[in-house]
NUMITOR-442517 format. One line per field, with one value per residue (C-alpha): residue number from 1; residue in one letter; chain; x, y, z. Coordinates in steps of 0.05 Angstrom, whole numbers, padded with zeros to 5 digits. Example, Ala and Ser with C-alpha at 12.3 -4.5 7.8 and 13.67 -1.06 7.14 Angstrom:
i: [1, 2]
aa: [A, S]
ch: [A, A]
c1: [00246, 00273]
c2: [-00090, -00021]
c3: [00156, 00143]
This chain:
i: [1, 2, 3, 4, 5, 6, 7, 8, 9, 10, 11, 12, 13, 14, 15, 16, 17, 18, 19, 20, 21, 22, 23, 24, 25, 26, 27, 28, 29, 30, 31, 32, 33, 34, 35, 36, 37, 38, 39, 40, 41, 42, 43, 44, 45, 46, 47, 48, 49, 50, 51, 52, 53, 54, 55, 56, 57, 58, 59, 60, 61, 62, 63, 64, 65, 66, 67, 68, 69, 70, 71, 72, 73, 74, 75, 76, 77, 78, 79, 80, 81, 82, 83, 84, 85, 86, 87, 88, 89, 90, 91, 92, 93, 94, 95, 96, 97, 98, 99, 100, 101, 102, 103, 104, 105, 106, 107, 108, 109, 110, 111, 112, 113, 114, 115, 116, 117, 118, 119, 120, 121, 122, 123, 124, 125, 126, 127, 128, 129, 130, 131, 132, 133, 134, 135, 136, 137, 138, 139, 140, 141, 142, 143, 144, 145, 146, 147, 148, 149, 150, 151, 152, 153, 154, 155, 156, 157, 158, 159, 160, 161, 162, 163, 164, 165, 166, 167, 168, 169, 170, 171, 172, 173, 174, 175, 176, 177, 178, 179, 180, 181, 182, 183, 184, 185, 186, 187, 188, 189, 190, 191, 192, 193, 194, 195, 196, 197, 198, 199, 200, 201, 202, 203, 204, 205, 206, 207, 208, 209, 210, 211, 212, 213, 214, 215, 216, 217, 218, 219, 220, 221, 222, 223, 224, 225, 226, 227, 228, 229, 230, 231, 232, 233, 234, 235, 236, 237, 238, 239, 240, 241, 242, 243, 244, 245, 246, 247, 248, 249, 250, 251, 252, 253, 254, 255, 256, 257, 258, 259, 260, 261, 262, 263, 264, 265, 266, 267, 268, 269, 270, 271, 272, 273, 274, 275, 276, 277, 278, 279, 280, 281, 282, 283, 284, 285, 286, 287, 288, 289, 290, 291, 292, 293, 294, 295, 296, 297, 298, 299, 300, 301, 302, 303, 304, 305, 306, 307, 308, 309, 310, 311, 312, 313, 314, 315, 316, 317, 318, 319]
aa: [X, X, X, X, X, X, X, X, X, X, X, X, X, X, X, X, X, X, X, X, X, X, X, X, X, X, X, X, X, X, X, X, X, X, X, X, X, X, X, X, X, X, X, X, X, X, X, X, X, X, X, X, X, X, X, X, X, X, X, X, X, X, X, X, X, X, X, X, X, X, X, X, X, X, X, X, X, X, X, X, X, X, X, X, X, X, X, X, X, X, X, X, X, X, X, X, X, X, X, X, X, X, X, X, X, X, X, X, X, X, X, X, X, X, X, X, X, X, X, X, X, X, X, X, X, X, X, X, X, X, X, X, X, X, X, X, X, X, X, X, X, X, X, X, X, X, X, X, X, X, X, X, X, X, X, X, X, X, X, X, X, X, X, X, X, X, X, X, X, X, X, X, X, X, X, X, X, X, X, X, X, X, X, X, X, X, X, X, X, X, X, X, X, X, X, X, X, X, X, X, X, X, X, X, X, X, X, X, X, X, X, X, X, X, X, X, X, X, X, X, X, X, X, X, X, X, X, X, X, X, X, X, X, X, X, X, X, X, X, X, X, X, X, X, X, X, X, X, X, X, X, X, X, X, X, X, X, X, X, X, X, X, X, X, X, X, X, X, X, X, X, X, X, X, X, X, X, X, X, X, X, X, X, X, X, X, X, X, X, X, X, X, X, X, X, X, X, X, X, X, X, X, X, X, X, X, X, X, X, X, X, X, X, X, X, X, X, X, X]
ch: [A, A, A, A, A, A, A, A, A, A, A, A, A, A, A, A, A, A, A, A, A, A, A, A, A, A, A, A, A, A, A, A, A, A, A, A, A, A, A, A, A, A, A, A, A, A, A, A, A, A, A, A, A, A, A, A, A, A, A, A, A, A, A, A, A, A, A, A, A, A, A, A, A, A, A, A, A, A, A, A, A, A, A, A, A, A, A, A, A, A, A, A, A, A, A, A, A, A, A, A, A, A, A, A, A, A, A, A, A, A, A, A, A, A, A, A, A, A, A, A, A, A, A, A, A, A, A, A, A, A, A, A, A, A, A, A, A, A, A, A, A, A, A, A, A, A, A, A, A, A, A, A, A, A, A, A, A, A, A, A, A, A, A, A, A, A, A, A, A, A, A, A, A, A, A, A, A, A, A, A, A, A, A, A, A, A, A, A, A, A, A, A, A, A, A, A, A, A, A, A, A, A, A, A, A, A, A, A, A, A, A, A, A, A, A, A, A, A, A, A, A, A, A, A, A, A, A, A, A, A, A, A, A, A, A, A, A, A, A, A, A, A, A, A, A, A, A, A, A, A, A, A, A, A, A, A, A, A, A, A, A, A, A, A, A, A, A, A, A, A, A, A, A, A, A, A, A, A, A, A, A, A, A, A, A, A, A, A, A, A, A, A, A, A, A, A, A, A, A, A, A, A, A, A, A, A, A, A, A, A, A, A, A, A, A, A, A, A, A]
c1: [01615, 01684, 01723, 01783, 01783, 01749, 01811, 01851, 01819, 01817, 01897, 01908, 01894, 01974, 01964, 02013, 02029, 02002, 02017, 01959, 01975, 01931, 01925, 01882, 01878, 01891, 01955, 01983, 01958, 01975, 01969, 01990, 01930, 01924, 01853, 01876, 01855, 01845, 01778, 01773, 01824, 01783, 01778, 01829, 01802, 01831, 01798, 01813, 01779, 01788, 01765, 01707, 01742, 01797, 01840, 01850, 01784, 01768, 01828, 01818, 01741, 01762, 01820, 01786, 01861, 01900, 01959, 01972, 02045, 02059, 02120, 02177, 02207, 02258, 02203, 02182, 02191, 02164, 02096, 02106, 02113, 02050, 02016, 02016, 01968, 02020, 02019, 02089, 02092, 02130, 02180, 02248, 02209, 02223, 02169, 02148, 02074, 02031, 01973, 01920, 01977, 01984, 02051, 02090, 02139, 02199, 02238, 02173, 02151, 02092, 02049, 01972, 01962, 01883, 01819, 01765, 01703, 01662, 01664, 01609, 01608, 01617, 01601, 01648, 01693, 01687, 01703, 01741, 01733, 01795, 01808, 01880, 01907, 01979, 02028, 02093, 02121, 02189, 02231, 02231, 02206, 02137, 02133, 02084, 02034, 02009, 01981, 02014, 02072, 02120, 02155, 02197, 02153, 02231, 02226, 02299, 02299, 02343, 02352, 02338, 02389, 02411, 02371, 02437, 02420, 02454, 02457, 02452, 02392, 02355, 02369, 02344, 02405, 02380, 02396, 02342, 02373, 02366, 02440, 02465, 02428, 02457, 02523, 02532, 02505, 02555, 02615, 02578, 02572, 02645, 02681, 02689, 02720, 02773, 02796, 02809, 02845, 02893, 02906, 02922, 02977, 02938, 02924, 02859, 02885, 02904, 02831, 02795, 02838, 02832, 02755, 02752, 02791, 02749, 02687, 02725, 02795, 02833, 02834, 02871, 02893, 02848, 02783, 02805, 02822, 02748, 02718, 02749, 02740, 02675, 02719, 02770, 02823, 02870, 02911, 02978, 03026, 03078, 03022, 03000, 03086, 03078, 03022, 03058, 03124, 03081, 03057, 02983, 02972, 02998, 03007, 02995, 02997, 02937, 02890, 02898, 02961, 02980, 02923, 02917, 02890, 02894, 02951, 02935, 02958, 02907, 02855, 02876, 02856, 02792, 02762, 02782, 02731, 02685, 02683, 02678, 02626, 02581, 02586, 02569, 02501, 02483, 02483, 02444, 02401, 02381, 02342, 02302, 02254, 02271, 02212, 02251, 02312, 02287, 02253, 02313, 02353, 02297, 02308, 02380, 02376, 02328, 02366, 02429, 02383, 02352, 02426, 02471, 02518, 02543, 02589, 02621, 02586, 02633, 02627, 02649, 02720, 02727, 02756]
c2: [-00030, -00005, 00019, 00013, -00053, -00081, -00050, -00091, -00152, -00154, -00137, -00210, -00226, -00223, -00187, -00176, -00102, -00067, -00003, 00016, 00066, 00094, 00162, 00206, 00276, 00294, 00268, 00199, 00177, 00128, 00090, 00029, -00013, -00087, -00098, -00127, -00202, -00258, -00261, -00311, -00356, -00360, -00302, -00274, -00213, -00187, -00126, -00082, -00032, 00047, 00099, 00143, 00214, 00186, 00231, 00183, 00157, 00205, 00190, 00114, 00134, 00164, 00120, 00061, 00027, 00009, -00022, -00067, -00073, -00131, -00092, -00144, -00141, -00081, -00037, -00017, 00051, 00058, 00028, 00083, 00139, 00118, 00118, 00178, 00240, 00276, 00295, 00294, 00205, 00201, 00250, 00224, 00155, 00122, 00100, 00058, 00067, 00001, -00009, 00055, 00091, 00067, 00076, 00014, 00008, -00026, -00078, -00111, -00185, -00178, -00126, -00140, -00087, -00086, -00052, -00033, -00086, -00066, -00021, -00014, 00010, -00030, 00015, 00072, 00045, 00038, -00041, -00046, -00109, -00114, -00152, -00175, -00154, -00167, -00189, -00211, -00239, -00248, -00279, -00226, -00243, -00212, -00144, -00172, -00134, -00161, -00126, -00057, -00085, -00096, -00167, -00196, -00250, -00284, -00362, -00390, -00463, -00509, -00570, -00630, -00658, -00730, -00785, -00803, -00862, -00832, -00812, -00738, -00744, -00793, -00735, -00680, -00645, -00638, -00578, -00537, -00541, -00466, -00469, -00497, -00445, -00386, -00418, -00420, -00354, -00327, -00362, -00348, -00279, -00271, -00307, -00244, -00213, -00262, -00252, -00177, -00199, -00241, -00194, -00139, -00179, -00189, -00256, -00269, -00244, -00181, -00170, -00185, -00131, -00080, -00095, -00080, -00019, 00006, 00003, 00045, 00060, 00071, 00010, -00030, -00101, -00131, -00094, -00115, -00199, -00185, -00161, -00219, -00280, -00307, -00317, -00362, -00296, -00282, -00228, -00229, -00174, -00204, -00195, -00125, -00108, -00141, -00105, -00043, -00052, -00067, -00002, -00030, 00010, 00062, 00050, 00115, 00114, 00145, 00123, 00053, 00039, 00032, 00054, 00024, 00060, 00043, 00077, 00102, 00040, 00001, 00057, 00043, -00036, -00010, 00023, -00037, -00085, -00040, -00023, -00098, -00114, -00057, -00088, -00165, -00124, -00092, -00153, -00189, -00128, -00134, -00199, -00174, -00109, -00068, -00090, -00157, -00135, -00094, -00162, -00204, -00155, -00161, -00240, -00227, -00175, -00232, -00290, -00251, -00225, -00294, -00333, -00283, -00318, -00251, -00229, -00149, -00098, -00080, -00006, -00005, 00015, 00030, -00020]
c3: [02233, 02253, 02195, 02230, 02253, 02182, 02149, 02204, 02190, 02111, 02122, 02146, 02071, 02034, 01964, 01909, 01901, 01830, 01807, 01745, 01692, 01638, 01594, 01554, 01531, 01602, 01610, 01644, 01709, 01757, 01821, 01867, 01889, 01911, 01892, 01834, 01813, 01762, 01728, 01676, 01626, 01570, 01555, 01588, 01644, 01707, 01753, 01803, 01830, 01851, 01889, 01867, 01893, 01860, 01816, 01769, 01751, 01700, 01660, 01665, 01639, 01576, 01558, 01561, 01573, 01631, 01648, 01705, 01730, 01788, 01829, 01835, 01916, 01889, 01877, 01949, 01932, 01867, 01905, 01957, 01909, 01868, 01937, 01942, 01909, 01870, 01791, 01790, 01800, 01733, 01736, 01713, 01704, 01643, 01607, 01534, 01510, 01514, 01488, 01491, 01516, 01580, 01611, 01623, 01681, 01667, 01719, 01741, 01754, 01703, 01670, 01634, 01579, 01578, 01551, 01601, 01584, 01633, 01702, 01744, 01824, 01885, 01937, 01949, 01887, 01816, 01796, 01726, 01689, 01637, 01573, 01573, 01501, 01521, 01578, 01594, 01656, 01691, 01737, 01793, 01856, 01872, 01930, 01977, 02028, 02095, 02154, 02132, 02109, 02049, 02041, 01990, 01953, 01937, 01953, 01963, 01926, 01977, 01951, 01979, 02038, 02022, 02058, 02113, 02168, 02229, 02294, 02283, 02240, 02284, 02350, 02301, 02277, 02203, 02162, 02194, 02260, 02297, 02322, 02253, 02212, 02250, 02255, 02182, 02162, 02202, 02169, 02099, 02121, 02141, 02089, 02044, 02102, 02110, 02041, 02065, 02131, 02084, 02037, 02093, 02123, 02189, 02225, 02265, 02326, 02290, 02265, 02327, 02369, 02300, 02305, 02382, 02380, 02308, 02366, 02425, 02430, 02485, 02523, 02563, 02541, 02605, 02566, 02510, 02529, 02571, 02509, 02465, 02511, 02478, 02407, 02444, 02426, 02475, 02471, 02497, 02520, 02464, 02418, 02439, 02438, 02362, 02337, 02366, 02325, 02267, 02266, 02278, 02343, 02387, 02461, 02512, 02587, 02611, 02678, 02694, 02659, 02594, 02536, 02467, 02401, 02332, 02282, 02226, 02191, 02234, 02219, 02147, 02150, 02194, 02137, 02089, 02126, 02139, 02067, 02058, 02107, 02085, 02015, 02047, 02077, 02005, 01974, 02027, 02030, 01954, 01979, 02022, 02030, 02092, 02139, 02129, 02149, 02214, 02231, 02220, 02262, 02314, 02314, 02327, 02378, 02419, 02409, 02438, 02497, 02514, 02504, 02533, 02574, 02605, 02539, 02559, 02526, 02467, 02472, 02546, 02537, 02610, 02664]
């Protein structure tokens, strides 16, 4: 059989992320493994099973304890750190002694305190059979692993859309309508900007030319009404001569004509949004793990490529 491709195939089976933590006389040890599953109710048992050139084995022997900690979809690299063989997987890792002194991990979706009933082998691993003596659960959303890769167990509860007898529902604009999905994350998305362009005394107009220039200065207002044509902005020479008595830009002559860079007032407002966009992306990003958010940027990257009506490349600040 090829290991390779078994290892390939069992990955198609999603599994909850563990981390398992016991101790004895030799110290605390512990490790992330996703053989871990449901035995019985009545009474209650779990198992799980490790490695026999495992490090840890010994440990688990003599304690006769372990501790079995679900990672919630923060803990991505908590799970990688326990991966790995290192006897250092608890430094600066604050820990409460459970039952048999097993270290228990705080911020989880659940942990099972148990007692070793039973172990016995199953081929290259040893197969512990636990008694659950305590537990406690959460609402975190689970870390999940598939094929290789983390992903947030986090299920978004939408409610329900009210039942409405018309035409748009009939031709199949409901709420998960492609167009209508992306169209509102990107007002959602943009909405804490706004408050940002308001409070910096700017218009629309304003930001989208402040935006452009943040990308590549020195451009001409025909890059620059190019560049902004798909947002149905149009700058003006009176609004170029505006922004320029505002203090918002600086005008140079240079090849082609007249050049246009930001001021320092405009490099000023720059790093307001940014600051405020990077904060919109944080909090997004605390949904998701960052296989999710590669993927989602993936999505994005195709639906531009496959819908690209021939929009200027942004960065292309020549004419």
């Amino acid at each position: 059989m090829n290991d390779t491709a078994f290892r390939d195939a069992l990955g198609h089976f999603a599994t909850g992320v563990t981390i398992v933590t016991s101790s004895s006389k030799g110290g605390r040890v512990g490790l992330t493994a996703n053989s871990f599953n449901s035995v019985s109710l009545d009474p209650p048992l779990v198992l799980w099973s490790l490695s026999k050139t495992s490090n840890c084995l010994a440990t688990i022997s003599a304690s006769g304890y372990f501790a079995v900690h679900i990672l919630a979809y923060d803990q991505i690299e908590l799970s990688k750190s326990f991966a790995k063989k290192s006897t250092q997987k608890f430094d600066g890792l604050a820990c409460e002694e459970g039952v048999g002194g097993s270290p228990l991990i705080s911020g989880c979706s659940a942990v099972f305190q148990c007692k070793v009933l039973t172990q016995y082998e199953g081929g290259d691993h040893i197969i512990f059979v636990g008694e659950v003596l305590e537990y406690e659960g959460s609402d975190k959303a689970p870390l999940l692993f598939h094929k290789g890769k983390f992903h947030s167990g986090e299920v978004l509860q939408i409610p329900d859309s009210p039942k409405v007898d018309s035409i748009a529902n009939q031709v199949g604009f409901t709420e998960d309508f492609f167009p209508y999905l992306m169209a509102r994350a990107h007002f959602q998305l943009n909405e804490p900007i706004k408050d940002v362009v308001k409070s910096s005394g700017i218009d629309e107009d304003d930001y989208f030319i402040i935006l452009l220039l943040s990308i590549g200065e020195g451009r001409t207002i025909q890059n620059i009404s190019r560049c902004l044509e798909h947002t149905n902005h149009h700058p003006t020479n009176e609004k170029i001569a505006e922004m320029h008595e505002r203090g918002l830009i600086t005008i140079k002559n240079g090849k082609g004509g007249d050049r246009i860079y930001l001021s320092r007032d405009g490099a000023q407002i720059t790093e307001k949004l940014l600051a405020a966009s990077k904060e919109v992306e944080q909090k997004l990003r605390s949904h998701f793990v960052s296989n999710e958010v590669d993927s989602l940027k993936s999505i994005l990257k195709k639906v531009i490529l496959r819908t690209d009506p021939g929009i200027p490349n942004l960065w292309d600040v020549e004419d």
